[in-house]
N, C-alpha and C positions, 0 to 999 in steps of 0.2 A: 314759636316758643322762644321764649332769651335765651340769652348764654348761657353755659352752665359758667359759675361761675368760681368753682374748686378746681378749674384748668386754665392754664396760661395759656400763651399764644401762639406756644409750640405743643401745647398738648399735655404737659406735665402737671400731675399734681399740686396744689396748692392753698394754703389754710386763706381766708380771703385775707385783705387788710383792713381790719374797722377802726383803725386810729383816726381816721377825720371826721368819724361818723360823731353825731351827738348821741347822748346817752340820755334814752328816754323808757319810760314805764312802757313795757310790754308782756303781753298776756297770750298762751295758747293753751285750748283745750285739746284732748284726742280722747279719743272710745277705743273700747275692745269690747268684745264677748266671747263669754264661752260656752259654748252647748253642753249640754250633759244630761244622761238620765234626771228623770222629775224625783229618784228617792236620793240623788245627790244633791239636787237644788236644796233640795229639804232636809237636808243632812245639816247643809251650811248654813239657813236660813234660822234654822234651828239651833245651831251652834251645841250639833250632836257627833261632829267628826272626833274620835280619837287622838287628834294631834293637837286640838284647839281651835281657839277661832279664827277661823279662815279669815274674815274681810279685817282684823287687824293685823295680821300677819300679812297678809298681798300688802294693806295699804301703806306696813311700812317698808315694804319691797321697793315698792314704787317711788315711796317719797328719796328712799338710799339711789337706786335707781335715777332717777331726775339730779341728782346732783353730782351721778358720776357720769352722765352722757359722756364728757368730753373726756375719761379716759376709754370710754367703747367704742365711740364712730370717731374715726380716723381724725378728720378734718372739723371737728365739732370745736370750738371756742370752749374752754371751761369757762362757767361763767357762776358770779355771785349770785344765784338764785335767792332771792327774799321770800319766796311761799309755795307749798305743796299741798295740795288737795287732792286726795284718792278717794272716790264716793263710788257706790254701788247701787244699782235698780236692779230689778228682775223684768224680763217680756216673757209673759206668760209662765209656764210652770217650768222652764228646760231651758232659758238661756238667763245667763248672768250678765250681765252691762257693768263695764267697768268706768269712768270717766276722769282722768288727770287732770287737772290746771297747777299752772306752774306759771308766775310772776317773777320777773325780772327789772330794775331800772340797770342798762347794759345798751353797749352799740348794736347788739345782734340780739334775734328772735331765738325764742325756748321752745318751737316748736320742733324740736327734734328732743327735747327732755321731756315735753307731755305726751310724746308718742312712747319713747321709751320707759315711762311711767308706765301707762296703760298695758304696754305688750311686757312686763316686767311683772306686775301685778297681775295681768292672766294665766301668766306665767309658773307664779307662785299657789295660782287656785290649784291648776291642773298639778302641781306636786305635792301640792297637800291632800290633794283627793284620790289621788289614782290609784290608789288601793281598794278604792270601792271602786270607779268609774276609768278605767284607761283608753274608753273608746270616746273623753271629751274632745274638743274642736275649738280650739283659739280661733277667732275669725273676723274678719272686718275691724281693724287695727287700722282706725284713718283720723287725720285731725278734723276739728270740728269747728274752730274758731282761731284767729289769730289777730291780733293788735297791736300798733305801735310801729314806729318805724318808719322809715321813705317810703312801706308801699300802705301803709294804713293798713285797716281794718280786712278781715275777710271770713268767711263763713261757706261752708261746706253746704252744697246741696242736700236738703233731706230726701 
């Protein structure tokens, strides 16, 4: 495994230094899901919940989300994001798929905005829902893709 690289060489905390880095277009996606009874899926799918439409409401969770990483994780770069996408699939009748991308031209990767996209957006499902369904499951919150940068490209096992 590399260094971590949020630790100096005594141990202490640290935001990295990306002033010498160049600034190039970079791209991550991440997923979520959330399980839920099948007459919740269909509550949403349907755009029959009482509060409104769930997947515009997550999506603009998400997208607010993704652009405030860097005041939520400590050591995160605020960074000029140039684009937000929050999309939604269904597997089967009972779980909801969330999926974030988030583009950047920036010295550092956004893969800590498309994650907090997606777990942000799951997020916002399970509080708009839980008056019908409190026993949902946020689950499998991992990235899926990233691009750009000294270490290139990389893709998540399926």
């Amino acid at each position: 495994m590399s260094e971590l690289s949020h630790f100096d060489e005594r141990g202490a905390s640290r935001m990295v230094d990306t002033s010498a880095k160049p600034e190039t277009e970079r791209v991550a996606r991440a997923s979520a899901r959330v399980r839920m009874a099948p007459a919740t899926l269909a509550l949403i799918r349907d755009k029959k919940l009482a509060k409104g439409d769930v997947f515009e409401v997550a999506r603009l969770a998400g997208i607010m989300a993704a652009k405030k990483t860097g005041e939520l994780i400590p050591l995160c770069h605020p960074l000029p994001i140039t684009a937000v996408n929050v999309d939604f699939g269904f597997e089967g009748d009972a779980v909801l798929v969330i999926e974030a991308t988030v583009r950047v031209v920036a010295r550092t990767g956004v893969e800590m905005e498309a994650l907090t996209a997606a777990s942000v957006a799951a997020l916002t499902v399970y509080d708009m829902c839980k008056a019908v369904d409190r026993g949902m499951v946020v689950t499998d919150l991992r990235l899926l893709h990233k691009s750009g940068g000294k270490s290139g490209n990389w893709e998540a096992e399926r």
